[in-house]
ZADO-1210 file (C-alpha; in nm, 4 decimals, padded with zeros to 6 digits):
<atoms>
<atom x="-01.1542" y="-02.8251" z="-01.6025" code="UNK" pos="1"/>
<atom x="-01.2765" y="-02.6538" z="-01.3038" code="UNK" pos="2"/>
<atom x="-01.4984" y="-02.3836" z="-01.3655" code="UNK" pos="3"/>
<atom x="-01.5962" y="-02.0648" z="-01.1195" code="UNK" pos="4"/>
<atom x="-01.9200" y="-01.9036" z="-01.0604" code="UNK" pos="5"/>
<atom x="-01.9714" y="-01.5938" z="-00.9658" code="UNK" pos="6"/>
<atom x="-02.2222" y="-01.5431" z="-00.7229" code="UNK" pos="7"/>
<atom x="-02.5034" y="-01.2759" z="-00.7628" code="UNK" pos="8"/>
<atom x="-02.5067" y="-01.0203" z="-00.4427" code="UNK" pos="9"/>
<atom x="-02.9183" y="-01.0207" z="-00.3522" code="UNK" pos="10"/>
<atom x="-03.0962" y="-00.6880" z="-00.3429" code="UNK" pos="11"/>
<atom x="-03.1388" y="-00.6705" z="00.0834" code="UNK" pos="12"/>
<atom x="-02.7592" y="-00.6860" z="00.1050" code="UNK" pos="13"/>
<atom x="-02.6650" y="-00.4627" z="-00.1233" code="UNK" pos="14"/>
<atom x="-02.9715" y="-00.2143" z="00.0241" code="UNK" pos="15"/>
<atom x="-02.7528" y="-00.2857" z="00.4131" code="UNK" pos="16"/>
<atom x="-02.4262" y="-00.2580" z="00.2789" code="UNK" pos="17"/>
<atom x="-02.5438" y="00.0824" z="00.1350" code="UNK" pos="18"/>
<atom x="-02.7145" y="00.2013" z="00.4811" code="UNK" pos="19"/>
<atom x="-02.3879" y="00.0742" z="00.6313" code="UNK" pos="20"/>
<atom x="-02.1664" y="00.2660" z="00.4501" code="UNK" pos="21"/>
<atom x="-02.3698" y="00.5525" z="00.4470" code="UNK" pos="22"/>
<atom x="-02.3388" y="00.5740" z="00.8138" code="UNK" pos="23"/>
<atom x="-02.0401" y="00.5373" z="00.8041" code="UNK" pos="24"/>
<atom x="-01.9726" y="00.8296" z="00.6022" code="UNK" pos="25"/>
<atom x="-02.1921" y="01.0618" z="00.8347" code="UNK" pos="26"/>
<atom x="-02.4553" y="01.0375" z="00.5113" code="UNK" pos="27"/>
<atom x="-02.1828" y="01.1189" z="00.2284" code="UNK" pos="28"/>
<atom x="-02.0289" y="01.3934" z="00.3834" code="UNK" pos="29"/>
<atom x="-01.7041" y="01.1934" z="00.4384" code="UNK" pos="30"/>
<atom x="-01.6499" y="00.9843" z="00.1380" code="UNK" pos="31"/>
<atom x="-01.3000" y="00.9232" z="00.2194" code="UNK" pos="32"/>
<atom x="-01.4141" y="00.6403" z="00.4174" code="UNK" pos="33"/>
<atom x="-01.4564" y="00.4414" z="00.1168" code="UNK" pos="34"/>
<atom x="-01.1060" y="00.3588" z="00.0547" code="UNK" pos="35"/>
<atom x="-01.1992" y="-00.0265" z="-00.0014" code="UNK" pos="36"/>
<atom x="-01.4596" y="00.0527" z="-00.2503" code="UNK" pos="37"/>
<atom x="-01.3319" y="00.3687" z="-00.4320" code="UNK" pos="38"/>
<atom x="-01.2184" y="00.2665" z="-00.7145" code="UNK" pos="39"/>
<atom x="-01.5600" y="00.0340" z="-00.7950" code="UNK" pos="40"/>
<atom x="-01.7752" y="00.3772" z="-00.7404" code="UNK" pos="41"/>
<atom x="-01.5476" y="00.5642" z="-00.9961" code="UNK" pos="42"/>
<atom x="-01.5327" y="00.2806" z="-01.2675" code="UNK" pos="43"/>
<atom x="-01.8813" y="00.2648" z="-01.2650" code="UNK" pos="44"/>
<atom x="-01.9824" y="00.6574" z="-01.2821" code="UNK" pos="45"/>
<atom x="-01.7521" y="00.6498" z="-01.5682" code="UNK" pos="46"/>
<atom x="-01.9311" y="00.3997" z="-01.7143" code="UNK" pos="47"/>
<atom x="-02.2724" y="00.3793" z="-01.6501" code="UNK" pos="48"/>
<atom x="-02.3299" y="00.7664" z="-01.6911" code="UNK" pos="49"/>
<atom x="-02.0581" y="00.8561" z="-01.9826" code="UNK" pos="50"/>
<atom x="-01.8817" y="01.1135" z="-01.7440" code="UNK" pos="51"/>
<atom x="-01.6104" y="01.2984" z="-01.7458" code="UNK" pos="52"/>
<atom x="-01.3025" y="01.1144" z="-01.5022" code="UNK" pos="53"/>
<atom x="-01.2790" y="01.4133" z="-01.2787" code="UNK" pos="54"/>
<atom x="-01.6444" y="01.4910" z="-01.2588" code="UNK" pos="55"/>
<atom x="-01.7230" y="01.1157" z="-01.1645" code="UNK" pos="56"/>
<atom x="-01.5746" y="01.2724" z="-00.8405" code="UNK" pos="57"/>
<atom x="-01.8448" y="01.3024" z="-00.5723" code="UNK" pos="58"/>
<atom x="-01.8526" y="01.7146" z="-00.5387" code="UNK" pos="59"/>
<atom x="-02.1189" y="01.6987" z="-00.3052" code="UNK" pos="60"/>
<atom x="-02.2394" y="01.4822" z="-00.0090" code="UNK" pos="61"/>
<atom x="-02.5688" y="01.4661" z="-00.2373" code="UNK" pos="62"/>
<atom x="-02.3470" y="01.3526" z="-00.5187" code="UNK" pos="63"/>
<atom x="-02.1728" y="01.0816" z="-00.3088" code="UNK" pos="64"/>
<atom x="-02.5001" y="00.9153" z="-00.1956" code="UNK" pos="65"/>
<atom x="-02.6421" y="00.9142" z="-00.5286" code="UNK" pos="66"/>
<atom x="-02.3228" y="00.7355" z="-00.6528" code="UNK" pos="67"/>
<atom x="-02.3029" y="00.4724" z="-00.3715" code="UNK" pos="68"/>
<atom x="-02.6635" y="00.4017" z="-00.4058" code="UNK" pos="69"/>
<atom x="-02.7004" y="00.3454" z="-00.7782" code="UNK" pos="70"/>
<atom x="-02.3565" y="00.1537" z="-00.7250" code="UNK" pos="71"/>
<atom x="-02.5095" y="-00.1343" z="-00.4800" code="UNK" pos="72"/>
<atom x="-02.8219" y="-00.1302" z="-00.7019" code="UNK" pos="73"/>
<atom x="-02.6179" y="-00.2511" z="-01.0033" code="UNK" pos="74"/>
<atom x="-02.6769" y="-00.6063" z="-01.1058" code="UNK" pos="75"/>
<atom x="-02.2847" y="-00.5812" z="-01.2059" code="UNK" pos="76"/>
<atom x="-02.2340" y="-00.5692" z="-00.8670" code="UNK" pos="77"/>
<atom x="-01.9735" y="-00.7717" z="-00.8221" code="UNK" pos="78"/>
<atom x="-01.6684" y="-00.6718" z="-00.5632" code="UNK" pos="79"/>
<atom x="-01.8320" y="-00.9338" z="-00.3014" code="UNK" pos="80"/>
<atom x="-01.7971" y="-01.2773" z="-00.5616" code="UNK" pos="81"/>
<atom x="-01.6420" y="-01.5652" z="-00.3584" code="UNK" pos="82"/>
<atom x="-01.6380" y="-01.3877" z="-00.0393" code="UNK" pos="83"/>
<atom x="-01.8984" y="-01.3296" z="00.2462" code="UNK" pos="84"/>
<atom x="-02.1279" y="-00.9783" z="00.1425" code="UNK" pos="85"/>
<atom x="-01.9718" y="-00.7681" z="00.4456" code="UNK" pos="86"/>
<atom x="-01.5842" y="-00.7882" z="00.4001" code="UNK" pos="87"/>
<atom x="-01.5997" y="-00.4488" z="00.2427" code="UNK" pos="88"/>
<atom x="-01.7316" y="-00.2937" z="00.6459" code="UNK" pos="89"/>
<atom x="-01.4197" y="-00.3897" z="00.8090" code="UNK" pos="90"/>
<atom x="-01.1987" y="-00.1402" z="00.6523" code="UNK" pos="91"/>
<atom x="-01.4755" y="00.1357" z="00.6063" code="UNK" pos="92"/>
<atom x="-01.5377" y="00.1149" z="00.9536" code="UNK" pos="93"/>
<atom x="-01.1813" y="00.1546" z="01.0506" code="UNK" pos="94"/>
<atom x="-01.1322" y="00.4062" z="00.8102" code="UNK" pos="95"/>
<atom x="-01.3994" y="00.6116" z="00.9975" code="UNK" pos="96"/>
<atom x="-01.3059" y="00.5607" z="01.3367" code="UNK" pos="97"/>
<atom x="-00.9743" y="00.6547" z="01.2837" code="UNK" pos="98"/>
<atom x="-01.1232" y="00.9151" z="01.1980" code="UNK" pos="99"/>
<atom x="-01.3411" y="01.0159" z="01.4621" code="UNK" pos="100"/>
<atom x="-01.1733" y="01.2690" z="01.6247" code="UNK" pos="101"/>
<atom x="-01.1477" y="01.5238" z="01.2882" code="UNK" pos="102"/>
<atom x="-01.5464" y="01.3801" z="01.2879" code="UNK" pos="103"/>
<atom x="-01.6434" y="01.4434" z="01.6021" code="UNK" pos="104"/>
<atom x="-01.4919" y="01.7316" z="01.7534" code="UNK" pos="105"/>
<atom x="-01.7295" y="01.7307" z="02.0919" code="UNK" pos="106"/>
<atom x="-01.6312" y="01.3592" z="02.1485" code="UNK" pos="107"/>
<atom x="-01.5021" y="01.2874" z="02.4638" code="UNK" pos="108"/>
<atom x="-01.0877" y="01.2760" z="02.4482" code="UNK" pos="109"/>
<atom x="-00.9398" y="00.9513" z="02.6896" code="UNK" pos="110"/>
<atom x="-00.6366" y="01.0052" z="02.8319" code="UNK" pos="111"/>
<atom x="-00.3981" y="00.8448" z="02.5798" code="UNK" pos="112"/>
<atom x="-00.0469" y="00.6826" z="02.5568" code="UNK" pos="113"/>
<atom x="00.2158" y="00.9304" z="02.4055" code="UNK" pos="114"/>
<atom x="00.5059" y="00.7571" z="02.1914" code="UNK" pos="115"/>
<atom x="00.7373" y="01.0071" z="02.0493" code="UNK" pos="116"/>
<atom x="00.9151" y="00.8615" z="01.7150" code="UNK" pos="117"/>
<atom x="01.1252" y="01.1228" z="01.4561" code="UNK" pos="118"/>
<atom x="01.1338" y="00.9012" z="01.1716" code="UNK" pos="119"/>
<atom x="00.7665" y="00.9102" z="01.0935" code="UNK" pos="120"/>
<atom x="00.5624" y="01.1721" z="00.9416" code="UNK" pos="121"/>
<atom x="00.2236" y="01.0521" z="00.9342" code="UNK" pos="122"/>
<atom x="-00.0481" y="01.2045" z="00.7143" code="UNK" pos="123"/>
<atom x="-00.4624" y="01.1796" z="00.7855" code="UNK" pos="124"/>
<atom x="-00.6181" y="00.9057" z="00.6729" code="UNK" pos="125"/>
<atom x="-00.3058" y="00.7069" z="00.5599" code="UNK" pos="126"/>
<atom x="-00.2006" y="00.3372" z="00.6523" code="UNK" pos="127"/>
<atom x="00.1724" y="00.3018" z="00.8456" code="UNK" pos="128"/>
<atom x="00.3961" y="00.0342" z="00.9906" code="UNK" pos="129"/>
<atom x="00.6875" y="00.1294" z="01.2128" code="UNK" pos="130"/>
<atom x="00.8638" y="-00.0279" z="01.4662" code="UNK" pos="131"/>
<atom x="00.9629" y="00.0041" z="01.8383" code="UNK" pos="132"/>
<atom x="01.2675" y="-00.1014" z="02.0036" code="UNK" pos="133"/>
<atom x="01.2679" y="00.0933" z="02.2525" code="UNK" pos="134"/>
<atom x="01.1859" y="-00.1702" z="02.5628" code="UNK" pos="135"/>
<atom x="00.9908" y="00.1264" z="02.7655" code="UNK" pos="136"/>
<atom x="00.8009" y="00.2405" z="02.4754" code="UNK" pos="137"/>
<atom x="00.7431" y="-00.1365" z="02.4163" code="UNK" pos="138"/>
<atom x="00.6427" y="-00.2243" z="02.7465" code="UNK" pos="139"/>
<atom x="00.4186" y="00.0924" z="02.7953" code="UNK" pos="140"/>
<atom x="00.2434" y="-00.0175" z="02.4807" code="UNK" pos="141"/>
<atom x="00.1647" y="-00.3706" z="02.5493" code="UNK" pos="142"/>
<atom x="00.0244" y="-00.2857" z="02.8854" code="UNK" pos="143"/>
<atom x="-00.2081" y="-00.0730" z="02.7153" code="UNK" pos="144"/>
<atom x="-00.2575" y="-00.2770" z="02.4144" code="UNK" pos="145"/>
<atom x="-00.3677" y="-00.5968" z="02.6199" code="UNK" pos="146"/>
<atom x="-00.6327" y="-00.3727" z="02.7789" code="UNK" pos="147"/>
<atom x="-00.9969" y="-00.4509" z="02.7698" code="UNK" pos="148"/>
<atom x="-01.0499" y="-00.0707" z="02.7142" code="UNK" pos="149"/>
<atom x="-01.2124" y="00.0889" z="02.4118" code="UNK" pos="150"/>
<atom x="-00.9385" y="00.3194" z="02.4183" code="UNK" pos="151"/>
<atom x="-00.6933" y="00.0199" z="02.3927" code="UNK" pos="152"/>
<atom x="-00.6495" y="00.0386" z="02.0514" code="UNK" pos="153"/>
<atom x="-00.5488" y="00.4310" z="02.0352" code="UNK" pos="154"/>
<atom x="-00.2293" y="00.6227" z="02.0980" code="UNK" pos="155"/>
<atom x="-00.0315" y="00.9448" z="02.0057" code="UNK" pos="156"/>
<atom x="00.2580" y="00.9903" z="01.8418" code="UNK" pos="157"/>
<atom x="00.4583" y="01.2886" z="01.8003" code="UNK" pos="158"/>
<atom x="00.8352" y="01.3951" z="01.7542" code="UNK" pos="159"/>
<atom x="01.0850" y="01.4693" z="02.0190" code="UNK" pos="160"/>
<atom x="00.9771" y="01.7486" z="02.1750" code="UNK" pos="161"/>
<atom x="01.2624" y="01.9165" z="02.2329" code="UNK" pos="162"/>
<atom x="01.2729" y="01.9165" z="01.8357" code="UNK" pos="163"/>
<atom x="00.9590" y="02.0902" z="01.7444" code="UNK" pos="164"/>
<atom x="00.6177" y="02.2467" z="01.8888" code="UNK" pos="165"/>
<atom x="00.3745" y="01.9707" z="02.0925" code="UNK" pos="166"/>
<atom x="00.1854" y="01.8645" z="01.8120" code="UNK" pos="167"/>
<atom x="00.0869" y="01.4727" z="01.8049" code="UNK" pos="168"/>
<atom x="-00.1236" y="01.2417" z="01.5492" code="UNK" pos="169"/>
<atom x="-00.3635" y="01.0225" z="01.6910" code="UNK" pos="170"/>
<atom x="-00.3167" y="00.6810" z="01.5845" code="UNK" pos="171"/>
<atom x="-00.5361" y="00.3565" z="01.5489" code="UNK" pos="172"/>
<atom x="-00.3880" y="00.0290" z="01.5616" code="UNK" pos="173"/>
<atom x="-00.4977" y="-00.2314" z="01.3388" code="UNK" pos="174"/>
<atom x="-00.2393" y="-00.4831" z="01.4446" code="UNK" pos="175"/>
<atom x="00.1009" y="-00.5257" z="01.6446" code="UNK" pos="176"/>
<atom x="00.3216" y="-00.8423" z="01.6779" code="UNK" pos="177"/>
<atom x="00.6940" y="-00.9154" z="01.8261" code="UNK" pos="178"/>
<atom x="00.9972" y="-01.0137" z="01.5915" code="UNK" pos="179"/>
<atom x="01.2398" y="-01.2673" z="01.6817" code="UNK" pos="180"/>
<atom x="01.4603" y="-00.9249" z="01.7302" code="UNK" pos="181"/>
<atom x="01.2576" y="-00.8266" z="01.9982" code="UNK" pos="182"/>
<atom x="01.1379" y="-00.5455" z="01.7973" code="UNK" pos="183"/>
<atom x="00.7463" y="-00.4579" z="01.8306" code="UNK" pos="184"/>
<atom x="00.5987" y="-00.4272" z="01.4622" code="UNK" pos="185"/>
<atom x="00.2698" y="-00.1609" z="01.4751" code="UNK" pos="186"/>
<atom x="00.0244" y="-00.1245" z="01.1698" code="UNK" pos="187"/>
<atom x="-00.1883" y="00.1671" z="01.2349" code="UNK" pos="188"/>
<atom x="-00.4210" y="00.4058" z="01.0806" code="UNK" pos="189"/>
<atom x="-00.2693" y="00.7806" z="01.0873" code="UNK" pos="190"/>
<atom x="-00.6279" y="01.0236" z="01.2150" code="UNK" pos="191"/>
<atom x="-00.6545" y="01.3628" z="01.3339" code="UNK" pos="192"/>
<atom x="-00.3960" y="01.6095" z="01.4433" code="UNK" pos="193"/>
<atom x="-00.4149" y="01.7174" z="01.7790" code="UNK" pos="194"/>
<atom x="-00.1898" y="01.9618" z="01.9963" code="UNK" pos="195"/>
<atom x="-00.1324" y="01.7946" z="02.3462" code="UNK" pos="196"/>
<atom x="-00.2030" y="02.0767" z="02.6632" code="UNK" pos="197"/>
<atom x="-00.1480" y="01.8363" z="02.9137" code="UNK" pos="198"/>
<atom x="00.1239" y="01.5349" z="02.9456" code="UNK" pos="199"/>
<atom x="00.3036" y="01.3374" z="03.2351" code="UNK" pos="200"/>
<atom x="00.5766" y="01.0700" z="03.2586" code="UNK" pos="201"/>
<atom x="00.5000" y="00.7920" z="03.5033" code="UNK" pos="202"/>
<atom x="00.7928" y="00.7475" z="03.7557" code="UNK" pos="203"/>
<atom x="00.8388" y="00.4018" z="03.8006" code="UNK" pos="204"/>
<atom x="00.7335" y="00.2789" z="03.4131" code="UNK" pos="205"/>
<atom x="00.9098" y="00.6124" z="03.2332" code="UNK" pos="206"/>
<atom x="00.6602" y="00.5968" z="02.9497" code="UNK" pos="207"/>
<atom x="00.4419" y="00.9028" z="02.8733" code="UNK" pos="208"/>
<atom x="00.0320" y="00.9629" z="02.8542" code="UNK" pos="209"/>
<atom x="-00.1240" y="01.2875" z="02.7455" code="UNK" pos="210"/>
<atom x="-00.3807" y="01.3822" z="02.9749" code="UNK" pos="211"/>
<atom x="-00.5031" y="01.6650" z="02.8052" code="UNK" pos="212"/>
<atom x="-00.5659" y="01.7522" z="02.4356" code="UNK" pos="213"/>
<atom x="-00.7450" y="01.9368" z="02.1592" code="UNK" pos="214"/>
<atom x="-00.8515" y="01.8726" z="01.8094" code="UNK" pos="215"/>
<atom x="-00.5974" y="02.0662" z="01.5509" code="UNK" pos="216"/>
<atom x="-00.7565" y="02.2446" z="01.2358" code="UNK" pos="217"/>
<atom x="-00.6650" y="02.5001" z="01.0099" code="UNK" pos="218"/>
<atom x="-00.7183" y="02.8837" z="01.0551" code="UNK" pos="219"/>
<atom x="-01.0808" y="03.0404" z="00.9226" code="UNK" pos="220"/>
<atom x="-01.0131" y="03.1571" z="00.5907" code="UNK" pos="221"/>
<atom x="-01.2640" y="03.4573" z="00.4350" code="UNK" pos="222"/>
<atom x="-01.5301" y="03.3324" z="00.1627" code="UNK" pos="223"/>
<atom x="-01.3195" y="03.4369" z="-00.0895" code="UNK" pos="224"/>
<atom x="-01.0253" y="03.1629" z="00.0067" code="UNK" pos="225"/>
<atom x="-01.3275" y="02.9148" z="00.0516" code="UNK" pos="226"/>
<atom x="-01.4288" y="02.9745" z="-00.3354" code="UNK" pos="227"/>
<atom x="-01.0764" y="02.9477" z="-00.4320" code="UNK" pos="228"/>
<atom x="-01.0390" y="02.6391" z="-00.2670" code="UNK" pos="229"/>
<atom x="-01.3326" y="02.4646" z="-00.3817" code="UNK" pos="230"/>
<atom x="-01.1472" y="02.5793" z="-00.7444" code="UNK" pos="231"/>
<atom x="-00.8720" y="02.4274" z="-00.6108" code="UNK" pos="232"/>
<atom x="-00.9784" y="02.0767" z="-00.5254" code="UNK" pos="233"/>
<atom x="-01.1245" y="02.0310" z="-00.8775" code="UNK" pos="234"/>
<atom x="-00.8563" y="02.1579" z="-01.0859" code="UNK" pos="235"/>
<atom x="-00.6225" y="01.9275" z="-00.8615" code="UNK" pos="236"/>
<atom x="-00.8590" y="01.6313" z="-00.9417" code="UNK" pos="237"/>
<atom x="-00.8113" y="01.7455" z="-01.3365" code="UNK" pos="238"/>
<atom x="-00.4076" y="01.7643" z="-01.2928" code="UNK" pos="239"/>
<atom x="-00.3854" y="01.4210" z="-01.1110" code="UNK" pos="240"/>
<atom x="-00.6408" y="01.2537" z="-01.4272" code="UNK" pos="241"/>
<atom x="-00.3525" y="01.4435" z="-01.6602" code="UNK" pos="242"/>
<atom x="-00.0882" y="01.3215" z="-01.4631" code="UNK" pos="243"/>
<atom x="-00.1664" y="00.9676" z="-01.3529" code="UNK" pos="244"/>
<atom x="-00.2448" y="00.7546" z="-01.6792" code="UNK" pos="245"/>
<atom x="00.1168" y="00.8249" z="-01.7985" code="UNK" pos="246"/>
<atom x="00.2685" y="00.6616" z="-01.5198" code="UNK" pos="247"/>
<atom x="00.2114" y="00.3038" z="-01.6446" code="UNK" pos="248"/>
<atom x="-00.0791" y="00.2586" z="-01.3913" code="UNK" pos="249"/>
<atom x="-00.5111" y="00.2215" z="-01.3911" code="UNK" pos="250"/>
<atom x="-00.6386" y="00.5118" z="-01.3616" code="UNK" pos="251"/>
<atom x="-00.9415" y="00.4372" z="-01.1194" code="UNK" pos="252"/>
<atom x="-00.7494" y="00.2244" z="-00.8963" code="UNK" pos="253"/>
<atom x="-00.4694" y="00.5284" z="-00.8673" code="UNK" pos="254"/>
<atom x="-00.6906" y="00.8223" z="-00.8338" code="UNK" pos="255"/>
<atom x="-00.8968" y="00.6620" z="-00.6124" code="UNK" pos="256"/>
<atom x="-00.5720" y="00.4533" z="-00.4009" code="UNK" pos="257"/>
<atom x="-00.6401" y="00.6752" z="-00.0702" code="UNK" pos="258"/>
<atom x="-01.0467" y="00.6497" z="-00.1232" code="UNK" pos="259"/>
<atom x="-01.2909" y="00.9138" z="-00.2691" code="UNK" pos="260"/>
<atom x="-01.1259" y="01.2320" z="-00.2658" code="UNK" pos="261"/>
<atom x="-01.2786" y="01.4488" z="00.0242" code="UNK" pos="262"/>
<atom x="-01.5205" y="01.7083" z="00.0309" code="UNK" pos="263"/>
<atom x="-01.4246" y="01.9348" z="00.3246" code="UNK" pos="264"/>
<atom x="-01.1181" y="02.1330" z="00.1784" code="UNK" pos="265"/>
<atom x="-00.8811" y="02.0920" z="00.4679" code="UNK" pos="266"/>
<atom x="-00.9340" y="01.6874" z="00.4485" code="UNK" pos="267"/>
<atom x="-00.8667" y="01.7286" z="00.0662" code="UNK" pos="268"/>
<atom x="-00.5434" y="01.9251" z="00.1056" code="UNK" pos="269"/>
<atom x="-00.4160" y="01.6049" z="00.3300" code="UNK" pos="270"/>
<atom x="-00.5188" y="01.3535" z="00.0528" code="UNK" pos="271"/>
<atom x="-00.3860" y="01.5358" z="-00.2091" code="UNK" pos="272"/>
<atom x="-00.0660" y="01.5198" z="-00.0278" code="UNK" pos="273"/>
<atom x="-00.0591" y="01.1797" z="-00.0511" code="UNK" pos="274"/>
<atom x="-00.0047" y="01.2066" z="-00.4108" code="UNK" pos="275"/>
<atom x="00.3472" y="01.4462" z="-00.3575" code="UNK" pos="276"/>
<atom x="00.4821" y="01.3548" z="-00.0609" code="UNK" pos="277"/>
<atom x="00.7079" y="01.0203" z="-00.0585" code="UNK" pos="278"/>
<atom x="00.6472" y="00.8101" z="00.2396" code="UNK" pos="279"/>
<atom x="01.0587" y="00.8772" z="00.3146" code="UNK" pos="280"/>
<atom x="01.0208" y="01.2733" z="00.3531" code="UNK" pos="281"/>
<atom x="00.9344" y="01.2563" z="00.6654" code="UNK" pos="282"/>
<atom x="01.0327" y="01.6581" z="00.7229" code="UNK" pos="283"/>
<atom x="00.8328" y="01.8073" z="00.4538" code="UNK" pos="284"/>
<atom x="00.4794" y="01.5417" z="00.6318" code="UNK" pos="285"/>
<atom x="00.5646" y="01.7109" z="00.9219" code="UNK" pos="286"/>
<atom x="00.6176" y="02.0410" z="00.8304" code="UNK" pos="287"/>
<atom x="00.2799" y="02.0389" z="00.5913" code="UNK" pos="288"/>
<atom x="00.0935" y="01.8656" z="00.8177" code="UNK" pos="289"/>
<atom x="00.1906" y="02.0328" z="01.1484" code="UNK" pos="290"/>
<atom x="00.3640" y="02.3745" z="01.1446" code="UNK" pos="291"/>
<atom x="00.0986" y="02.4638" z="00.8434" code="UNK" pos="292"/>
<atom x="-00.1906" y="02.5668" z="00.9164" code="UNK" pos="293"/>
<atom x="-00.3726" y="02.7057" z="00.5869" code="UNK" pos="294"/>
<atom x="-00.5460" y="02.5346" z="00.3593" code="UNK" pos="295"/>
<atom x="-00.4908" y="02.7470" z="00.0773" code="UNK" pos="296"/>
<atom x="-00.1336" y="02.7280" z="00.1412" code="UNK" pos="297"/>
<atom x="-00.1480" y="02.3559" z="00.1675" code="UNK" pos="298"/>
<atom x="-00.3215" y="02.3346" z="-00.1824" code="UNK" pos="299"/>
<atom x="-00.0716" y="02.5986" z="-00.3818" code="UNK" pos="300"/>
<atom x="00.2160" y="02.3660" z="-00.2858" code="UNK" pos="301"/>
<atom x="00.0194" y="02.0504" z="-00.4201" code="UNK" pos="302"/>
<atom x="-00.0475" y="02.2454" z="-00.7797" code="UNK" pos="303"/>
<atom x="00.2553" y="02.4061" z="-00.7969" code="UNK" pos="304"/>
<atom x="00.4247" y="01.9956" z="-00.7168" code="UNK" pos="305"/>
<atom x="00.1886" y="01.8636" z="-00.9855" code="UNK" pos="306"/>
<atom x="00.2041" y="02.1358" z="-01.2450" code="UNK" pos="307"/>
<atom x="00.6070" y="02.1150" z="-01.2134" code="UNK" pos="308"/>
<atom x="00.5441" y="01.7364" z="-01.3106" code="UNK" pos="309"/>
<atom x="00.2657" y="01.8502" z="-01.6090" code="UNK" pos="310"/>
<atom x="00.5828" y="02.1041" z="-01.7925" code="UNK" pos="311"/>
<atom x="00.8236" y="01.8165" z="-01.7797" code="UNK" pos="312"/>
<atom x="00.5363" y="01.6358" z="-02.0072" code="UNK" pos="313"/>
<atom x="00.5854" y="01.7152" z="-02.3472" code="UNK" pos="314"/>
<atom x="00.3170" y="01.9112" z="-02.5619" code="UNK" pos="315"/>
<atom x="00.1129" y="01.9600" z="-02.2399" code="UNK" pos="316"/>
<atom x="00.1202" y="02.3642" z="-02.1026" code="UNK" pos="317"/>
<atom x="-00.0697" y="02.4426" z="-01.7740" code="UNK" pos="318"/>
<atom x="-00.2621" y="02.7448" z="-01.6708" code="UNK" pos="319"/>
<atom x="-00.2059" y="02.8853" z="-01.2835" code="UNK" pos="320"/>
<atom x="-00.5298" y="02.8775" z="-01.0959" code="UNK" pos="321"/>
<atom x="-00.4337" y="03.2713" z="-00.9466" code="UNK" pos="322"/>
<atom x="-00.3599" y="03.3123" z="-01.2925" code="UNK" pos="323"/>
</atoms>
């Protein structure tokens, strides 16, 4: 009978995995990166330390490095056995870059292609296929796609705009490929939101590239909405551990399905989403993600979706956070 070992990660590569990933996450204070490694991080808090399940939850960029650190330092170490030491980068470092507009506000912004699509509603952070048939959308995209640009790999997509304000999401490609329908198949990496200024339609091609365009975030709140959001994100994380383990599924791997649950509260509001918002309603996505513009308001509808689910549960009574 064939036997398998398992082999043991050495010391120096869990020590650069760790500095990788810790770039990666701008030193913890993005752990939503880590949506490869998530659920490893959270099994072994719970574990090694006795927590709570919610309070395994990094709170604190401090909180996330000491986590991620002790994690690569355990000899149980063992999400790399039978495969080389760095295929957990890859998808960190897309993760991030997709996310390097909401990141890096200053960056400099490319003109990009503009695709315009009404049957998507895209959320931050989140992985989508769609498809085009549309032969000038098609065409515009390839010629883009094939680039040798840095850029290449980046476009915008927003509704019709004749249908709602000029809001777009910028999106990363991971992958495209041509059916035998002559359909072109895009998997893609959802990032920030963005509000185009500036667009124009080339004349000869038809497709569309916005020239001009600004990072999207949610209006200042006062210190008092900040507290109540930081309330908010942690009695969210306590609903969703209530919640999750009686739908037939692990908890880690669940809670932790769209990475670490973010620090920054507007980034939170957007995972949290995740969790209430079927992929196929695409109008309440877009409405959430870019007609609302509140963070608080973005967080009430998540605990009001999630306590409706915790009084259908029998036995279990909830208490409003305003209450």
């Amino acid at each position: 009978m064939a036997t398998t070992t398992t082999r043991k990660v050495p010391p120096q590569v869990g020590r650069v995995l760790y500095r990788s990933c810790l770039r990666a996450s701008r030193n913890g204070r993005f752990p939503e990166v880590f949506s490869s490694i998530g659920a490893d991080v959270y099994n072994f808090q719970v574990s090694a330390e006795n927590d709570h399940p919610t309070l395994a939850m990094p709170s604190t960029s401090v909180h996330v490095r000491q986590r991620l650190k002790a994690w690569f330092q355990s000899p149980r170490l063992d999400i790399l056995q039978g495969a080389s030491p760095f295929r957990v980068l890859p998808e960190i470092l897309q993760q991030a870059d997709a996310l390097k507009l909401q990141t890096d506000p200053r960056a400099a912004k490319p003109s990009l292609l503009l695709l315009e699509n009404n049957s998507i509603g895209a959320l931050t952070g989140e992985y989508l296929q769609f498809s085009l048939s549309d032969q000038v959308q098609i065409d515009a995209f390839l010629d883009v796609a094939t680039s040798r640009d840095d850029e290449a790999s980046r476009f915008l997509l927003r509704r019709d705009k004749g249908e709602t304000c000029n809001t777009a999401m910028e999106l990363k490609v991971l992958s495209h490929r041509m059916t035998n329908d002559h359909n072109l198949v895009i998997a893609c990496l959802a990032g920030s939101r963005v509000k185009v200024d500036l667009d124009w339609t080339h004349e000869c091609r038809g497709s569309t590239v916005a020239e001009s365009y600004h990072l999207l975030r949610d209006n200042l709140s006062d210190a008092s909405d900040a507290t109540k959001n930081r309330h908010a994100r942690q009695y969210i994380l306590d609903m969703l551990h209530c919640v999750l383990p009686n739908q037939d599924t692990n908890l880690a791997e669940t809670l932790t399905y769209f990475g670490l649950p973010p620090l920054d509260a507007e980034a939170f509001s957007f995972w949290a989403l995740r969790y209430v918002l079927p992929m196929d309603d695409v109008v309440s996505r877009w409405r959430w993600t870019h007609e609302c513009f509140s963070t608080t308001q973005r967080l009430d509808f998540v605990m009001d979706e999630i306590e409706a689910i915790l009084d259908d549960m029998d036995g279990f009574e909830t208490t409003s956070l305003s209450s």
